[in-house]
Backbone atoms as SQL, in Angstrom:
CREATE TABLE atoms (id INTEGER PRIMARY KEY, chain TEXT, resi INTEGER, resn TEXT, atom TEXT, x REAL, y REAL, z REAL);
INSERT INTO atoms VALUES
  (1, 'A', 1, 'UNK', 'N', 12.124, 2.318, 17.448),
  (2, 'A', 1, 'UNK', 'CA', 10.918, 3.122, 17.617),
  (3, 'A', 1, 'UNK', 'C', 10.468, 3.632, 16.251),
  (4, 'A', 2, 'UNK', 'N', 9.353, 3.824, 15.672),
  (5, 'A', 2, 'UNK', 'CA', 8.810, 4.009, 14.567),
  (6, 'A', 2, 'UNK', 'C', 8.841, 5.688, 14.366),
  (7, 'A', 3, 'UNK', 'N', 8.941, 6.273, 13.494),
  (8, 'A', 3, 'UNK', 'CA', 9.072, 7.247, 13.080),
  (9, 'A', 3, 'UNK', 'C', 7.260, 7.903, 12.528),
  (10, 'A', 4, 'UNK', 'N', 7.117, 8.646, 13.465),
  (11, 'A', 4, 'UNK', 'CA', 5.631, 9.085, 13.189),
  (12, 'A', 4, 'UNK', 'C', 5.201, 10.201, 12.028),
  (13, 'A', 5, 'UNK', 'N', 6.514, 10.335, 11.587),
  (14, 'A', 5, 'UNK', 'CA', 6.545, 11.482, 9.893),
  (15, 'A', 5, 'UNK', 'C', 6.163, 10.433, 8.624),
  (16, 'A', 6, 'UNK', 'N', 6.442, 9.071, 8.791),
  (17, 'A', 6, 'UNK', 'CA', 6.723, 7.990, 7.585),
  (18, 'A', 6, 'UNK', 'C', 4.801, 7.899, 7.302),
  (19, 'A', 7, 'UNK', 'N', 4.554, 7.514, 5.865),
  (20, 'A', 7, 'UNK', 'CA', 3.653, 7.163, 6.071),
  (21, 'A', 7, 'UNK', 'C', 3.590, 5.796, 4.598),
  (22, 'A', 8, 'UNK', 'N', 2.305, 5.193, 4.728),
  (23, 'A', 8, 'UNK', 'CA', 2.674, 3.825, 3.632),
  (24, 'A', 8, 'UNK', 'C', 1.574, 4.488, 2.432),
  (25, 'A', 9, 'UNK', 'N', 1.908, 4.578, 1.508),
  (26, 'A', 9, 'UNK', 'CA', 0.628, 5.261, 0.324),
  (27, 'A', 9, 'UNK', 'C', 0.736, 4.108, -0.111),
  (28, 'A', 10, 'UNK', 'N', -0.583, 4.007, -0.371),
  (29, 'A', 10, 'UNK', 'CA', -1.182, 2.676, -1.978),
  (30, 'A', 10, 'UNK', 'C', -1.608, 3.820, -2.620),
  (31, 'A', 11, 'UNK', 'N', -1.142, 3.264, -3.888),
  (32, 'A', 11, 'UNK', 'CA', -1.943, 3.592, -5.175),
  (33, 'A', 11, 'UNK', 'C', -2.079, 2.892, -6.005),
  (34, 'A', 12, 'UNK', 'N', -3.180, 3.353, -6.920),
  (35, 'A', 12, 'UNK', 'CA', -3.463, 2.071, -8.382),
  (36, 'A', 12, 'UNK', 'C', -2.386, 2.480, -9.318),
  (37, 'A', 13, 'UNK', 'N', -1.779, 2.000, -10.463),
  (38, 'A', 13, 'UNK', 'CA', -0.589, 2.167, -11.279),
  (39, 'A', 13, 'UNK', 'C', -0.935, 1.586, -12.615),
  (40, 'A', 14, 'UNK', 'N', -2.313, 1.694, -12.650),
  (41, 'A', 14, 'UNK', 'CA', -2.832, 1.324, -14.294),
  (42, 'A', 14, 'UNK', 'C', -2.882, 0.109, -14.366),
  (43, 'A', 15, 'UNK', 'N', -1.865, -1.147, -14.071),
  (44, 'A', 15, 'UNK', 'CA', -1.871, -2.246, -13.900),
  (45, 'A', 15, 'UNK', 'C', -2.229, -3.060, -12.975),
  (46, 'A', 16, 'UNK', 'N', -1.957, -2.639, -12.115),
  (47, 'A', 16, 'UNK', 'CA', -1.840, -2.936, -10.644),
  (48, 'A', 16, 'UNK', 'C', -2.133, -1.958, -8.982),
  (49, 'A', 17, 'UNK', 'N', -1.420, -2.300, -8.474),
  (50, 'A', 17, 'UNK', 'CA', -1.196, -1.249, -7.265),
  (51, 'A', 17, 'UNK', 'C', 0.224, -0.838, -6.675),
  (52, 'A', 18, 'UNK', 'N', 0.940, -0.443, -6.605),
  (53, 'A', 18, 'UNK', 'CA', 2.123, 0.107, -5.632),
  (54, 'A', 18, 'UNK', 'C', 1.894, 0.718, -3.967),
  (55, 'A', 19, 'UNK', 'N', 3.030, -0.273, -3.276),
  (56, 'A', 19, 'UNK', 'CA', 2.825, 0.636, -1.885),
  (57, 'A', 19, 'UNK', 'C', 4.324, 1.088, -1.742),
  (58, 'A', 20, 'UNK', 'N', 4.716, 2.273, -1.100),
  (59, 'A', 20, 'UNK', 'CA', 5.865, 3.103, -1.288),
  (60, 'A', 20, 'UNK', 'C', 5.230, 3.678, 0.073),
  (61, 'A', 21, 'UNK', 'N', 7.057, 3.579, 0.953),
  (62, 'A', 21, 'UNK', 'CA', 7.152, 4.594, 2.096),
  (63, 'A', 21, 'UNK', 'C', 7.662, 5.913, 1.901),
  (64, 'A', 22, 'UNK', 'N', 6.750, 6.829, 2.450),
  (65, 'A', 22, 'UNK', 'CA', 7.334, 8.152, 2.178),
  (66, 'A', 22, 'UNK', 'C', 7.599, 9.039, 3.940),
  (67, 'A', 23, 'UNK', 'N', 8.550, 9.284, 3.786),
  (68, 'A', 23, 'UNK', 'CA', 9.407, 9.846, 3.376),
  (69, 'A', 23, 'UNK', 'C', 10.374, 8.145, 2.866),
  (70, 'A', 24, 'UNK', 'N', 10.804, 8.068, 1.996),
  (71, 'A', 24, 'UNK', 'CA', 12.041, 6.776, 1.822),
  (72, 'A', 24, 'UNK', 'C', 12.830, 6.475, 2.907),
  (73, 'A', 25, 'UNK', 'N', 13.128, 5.140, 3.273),
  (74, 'A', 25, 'UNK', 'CA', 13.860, 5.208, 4.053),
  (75, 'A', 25, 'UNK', 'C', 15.402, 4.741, 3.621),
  (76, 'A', 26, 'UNK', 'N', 16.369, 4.876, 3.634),
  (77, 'A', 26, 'UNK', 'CA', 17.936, 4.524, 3.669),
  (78, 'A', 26, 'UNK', 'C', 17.927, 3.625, 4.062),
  (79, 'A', 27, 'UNK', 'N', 18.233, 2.629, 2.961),
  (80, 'A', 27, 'UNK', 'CA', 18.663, 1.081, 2.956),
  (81, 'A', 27, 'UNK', 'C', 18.053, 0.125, 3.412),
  (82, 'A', 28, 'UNK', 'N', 16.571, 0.402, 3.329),
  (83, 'A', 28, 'UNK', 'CA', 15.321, -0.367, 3.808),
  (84, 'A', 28, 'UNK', 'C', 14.315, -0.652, 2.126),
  (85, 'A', 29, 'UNK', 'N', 14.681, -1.098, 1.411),
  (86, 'A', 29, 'UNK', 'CA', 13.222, -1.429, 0.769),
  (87, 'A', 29, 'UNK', 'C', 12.089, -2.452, 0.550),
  (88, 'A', 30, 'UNK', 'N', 11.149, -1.125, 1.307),
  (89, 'A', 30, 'UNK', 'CA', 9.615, -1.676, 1.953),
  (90, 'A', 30, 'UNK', 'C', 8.767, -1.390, 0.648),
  (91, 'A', 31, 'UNK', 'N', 9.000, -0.932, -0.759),
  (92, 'A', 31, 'UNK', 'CA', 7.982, -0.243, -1.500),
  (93, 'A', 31, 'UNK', 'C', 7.997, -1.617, -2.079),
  (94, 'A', 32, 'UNK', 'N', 6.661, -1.579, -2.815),
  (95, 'A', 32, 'UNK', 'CA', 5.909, -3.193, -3.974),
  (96, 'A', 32, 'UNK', 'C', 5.024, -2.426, -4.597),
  (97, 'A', 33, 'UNK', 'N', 5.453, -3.485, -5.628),
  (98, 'A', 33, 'UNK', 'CA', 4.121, -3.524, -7.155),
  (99, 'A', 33, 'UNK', 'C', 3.527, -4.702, -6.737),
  (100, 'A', 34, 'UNK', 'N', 2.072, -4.956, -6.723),
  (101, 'A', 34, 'UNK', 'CA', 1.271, -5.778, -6.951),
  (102, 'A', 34, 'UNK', 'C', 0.284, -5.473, -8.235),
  (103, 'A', 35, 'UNK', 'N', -0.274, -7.196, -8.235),
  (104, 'A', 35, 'UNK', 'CA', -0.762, -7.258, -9.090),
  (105, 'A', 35, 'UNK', 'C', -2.490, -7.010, -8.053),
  (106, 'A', 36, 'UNK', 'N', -2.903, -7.201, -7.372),
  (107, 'A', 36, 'UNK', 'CA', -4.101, -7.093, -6.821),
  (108, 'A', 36, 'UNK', 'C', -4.192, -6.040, -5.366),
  (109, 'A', 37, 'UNK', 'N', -5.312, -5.590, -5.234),
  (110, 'A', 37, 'UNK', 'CA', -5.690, -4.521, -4.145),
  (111, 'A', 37, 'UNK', 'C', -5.292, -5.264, -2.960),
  (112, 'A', 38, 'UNK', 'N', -5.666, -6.568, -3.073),
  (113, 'A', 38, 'UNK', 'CA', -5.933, -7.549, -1.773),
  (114, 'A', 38, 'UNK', 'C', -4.378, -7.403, -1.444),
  (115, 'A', 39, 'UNK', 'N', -3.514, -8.141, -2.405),
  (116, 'A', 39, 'UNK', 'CA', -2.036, -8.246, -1.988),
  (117, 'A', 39, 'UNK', 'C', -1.281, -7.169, -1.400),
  (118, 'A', 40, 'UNK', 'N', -1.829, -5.602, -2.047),
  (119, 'A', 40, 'UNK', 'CA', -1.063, -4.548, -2.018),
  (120, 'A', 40, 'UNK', 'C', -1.651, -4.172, -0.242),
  (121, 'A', 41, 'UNK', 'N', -2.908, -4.228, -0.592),
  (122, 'A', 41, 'UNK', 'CA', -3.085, -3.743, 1.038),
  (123, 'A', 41, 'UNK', 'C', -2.560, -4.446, 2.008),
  (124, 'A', 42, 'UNK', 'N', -2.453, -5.972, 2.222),
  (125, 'A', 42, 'UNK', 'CA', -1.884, -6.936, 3.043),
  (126, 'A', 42, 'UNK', 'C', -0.968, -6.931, 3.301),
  (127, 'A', 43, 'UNK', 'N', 0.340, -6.152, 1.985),
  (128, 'A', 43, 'UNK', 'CA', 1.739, -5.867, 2.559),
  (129, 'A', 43, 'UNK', 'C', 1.764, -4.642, 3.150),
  (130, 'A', 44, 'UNK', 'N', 0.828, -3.723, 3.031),
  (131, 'A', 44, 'UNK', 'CA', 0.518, -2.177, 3.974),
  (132, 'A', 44, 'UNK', 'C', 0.458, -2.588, 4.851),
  (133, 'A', 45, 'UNK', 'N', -0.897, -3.626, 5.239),
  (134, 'A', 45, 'UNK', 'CA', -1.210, -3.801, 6.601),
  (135, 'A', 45, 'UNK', 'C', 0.032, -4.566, 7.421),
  (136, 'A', 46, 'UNK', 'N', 0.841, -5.456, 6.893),
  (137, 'A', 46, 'UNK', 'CA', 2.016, -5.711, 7.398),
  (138, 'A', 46, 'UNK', 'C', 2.984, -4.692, 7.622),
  (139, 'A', 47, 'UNK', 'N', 3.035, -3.932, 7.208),
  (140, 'A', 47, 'UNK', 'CA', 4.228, -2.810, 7.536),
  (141, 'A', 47, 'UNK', 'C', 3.324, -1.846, 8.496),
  (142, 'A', 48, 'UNK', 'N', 2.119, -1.936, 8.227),
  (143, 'A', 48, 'UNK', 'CA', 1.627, -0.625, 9.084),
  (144, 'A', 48, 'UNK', 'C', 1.939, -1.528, 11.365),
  (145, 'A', 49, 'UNK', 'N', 1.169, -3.257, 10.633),
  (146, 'A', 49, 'UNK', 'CA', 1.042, -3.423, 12.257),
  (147, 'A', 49, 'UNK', 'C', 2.910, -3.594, 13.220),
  (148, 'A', 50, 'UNK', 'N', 4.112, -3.738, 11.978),
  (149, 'A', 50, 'UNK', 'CA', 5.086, -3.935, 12.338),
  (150, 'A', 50, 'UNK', 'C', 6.306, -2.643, 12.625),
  (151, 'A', 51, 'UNK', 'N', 5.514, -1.192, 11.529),
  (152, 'A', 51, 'UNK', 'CA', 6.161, -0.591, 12.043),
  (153, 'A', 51, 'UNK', 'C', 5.255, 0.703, 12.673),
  (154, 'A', 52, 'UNK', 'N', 3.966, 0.823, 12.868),
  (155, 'A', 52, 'UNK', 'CA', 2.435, 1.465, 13.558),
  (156, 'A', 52, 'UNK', 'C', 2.827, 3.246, 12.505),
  (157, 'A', 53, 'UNK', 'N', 3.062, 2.812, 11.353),
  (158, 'A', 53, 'UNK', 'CA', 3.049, 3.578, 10.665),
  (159, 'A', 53, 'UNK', 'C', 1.337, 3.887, 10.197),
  (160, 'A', 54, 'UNK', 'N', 0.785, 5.044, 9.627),
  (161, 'A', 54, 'UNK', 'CA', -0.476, 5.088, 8.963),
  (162, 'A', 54, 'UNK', 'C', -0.422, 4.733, 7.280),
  (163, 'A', 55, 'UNK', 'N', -1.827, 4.389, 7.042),
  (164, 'A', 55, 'UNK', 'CA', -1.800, 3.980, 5.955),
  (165, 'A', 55, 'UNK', 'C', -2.892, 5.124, 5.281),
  (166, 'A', 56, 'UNK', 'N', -2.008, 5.363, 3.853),
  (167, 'A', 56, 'UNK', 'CA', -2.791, 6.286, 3.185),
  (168, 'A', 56, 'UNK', 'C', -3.384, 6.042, 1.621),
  (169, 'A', 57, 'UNK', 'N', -4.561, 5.624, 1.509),
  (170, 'A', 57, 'UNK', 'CA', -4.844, 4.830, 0.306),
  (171, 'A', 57, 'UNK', 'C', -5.354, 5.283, -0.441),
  (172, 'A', 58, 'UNK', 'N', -5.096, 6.231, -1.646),
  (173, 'A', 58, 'UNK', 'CA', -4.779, 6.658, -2.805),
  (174, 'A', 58, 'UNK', 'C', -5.831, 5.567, -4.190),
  (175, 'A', 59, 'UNK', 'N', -5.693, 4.754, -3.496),
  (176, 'A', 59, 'UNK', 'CA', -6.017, 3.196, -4.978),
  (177, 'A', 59, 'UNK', 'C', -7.490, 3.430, -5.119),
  (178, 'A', 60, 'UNK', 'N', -8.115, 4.040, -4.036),
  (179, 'A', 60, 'UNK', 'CA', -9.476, 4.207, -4.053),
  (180, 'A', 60, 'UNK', 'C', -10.176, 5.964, -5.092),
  (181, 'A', 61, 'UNK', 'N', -9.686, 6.291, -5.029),
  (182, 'A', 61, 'UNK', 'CA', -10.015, 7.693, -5.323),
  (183, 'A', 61, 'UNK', 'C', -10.143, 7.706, -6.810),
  (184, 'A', 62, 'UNK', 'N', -9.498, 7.055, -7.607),
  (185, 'A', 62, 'UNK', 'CA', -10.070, 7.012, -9.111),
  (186, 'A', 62, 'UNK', 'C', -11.345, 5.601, -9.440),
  (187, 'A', 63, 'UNK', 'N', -11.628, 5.146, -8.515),
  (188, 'A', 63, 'UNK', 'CA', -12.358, 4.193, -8.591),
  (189, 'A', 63, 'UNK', 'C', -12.059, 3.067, -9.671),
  (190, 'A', 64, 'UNK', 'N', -10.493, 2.886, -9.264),
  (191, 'A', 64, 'UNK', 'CA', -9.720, 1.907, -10.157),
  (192, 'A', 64, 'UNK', 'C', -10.137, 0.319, -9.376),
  (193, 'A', 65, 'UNK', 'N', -10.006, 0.317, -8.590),
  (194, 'A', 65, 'UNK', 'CA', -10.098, -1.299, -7.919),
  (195, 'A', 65, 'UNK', 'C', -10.974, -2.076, -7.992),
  (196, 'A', 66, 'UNK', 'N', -11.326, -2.817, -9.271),
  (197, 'A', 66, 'UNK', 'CA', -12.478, -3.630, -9.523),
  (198, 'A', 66, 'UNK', 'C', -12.673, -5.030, -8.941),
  (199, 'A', 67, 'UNK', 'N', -11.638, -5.141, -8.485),
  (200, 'A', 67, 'UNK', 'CA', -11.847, -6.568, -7.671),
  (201, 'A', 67, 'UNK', 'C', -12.287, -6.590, -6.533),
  (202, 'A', 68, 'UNK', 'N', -12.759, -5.366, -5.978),
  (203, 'A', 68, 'UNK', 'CA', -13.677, -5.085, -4.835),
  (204, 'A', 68, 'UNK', 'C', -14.369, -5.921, -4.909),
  (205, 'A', 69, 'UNK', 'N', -15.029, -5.550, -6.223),
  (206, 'A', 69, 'UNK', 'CA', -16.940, -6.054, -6.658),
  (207, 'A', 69, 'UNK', 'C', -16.694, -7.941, -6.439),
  (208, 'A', 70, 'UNK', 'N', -15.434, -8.226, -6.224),
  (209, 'A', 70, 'UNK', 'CA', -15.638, -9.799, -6.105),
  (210, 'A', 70, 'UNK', 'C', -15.458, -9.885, -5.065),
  (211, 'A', 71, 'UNK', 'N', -15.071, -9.174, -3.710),
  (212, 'A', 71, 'UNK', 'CA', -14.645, -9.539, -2.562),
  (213, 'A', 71, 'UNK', 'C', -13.512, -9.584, -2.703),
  (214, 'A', 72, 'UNK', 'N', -12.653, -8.770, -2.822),
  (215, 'A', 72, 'UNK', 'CA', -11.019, -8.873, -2.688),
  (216, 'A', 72, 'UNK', 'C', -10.510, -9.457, -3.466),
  (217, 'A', 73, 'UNK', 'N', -11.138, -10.160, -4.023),
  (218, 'A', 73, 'UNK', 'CA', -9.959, -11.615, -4.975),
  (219, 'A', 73, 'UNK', 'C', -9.689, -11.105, -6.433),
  (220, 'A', 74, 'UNK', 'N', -8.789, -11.251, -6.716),
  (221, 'A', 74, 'UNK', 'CA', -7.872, -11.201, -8.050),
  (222, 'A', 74, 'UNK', 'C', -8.130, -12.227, -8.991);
């Protein structure tokens, strides 16, 4: 059963993006560095539909993610 305290943050990381579960979980690692928004969100959206965790996206708020402007692509 999924734990409804966990949640998945993206953020931008100057280079890239990071997704990290918070609270951490013990002997599970679900956190990634990507190199693109597209990739980073796709492994969110995989953890969000497998474990119905929420997703909290951080990557947007400095108006870092320029590969928007192409349609997702890297």
């Amino acid at each position: 059963m999924s734990d409804p305290d966990h949640k998945i943050i993206l953020t931008s990381n100057g280079s890239g993006f990071t997704v990290r579960i918070d609270p951490p979980i013990e002997g599970e690692d679900l956190d990634g560095d990507f190199d693109s928004y597209r990739n980073a969100r796709g492994w969110a959206g995989g953890i969000r539909m497998t474990r119905g965790w929420r997703i909290v996206d951080h990557a947007l708020e400095n108006n870092s993610v320029t590969d928007l402007a192409k349609g997702g692509r890297s």
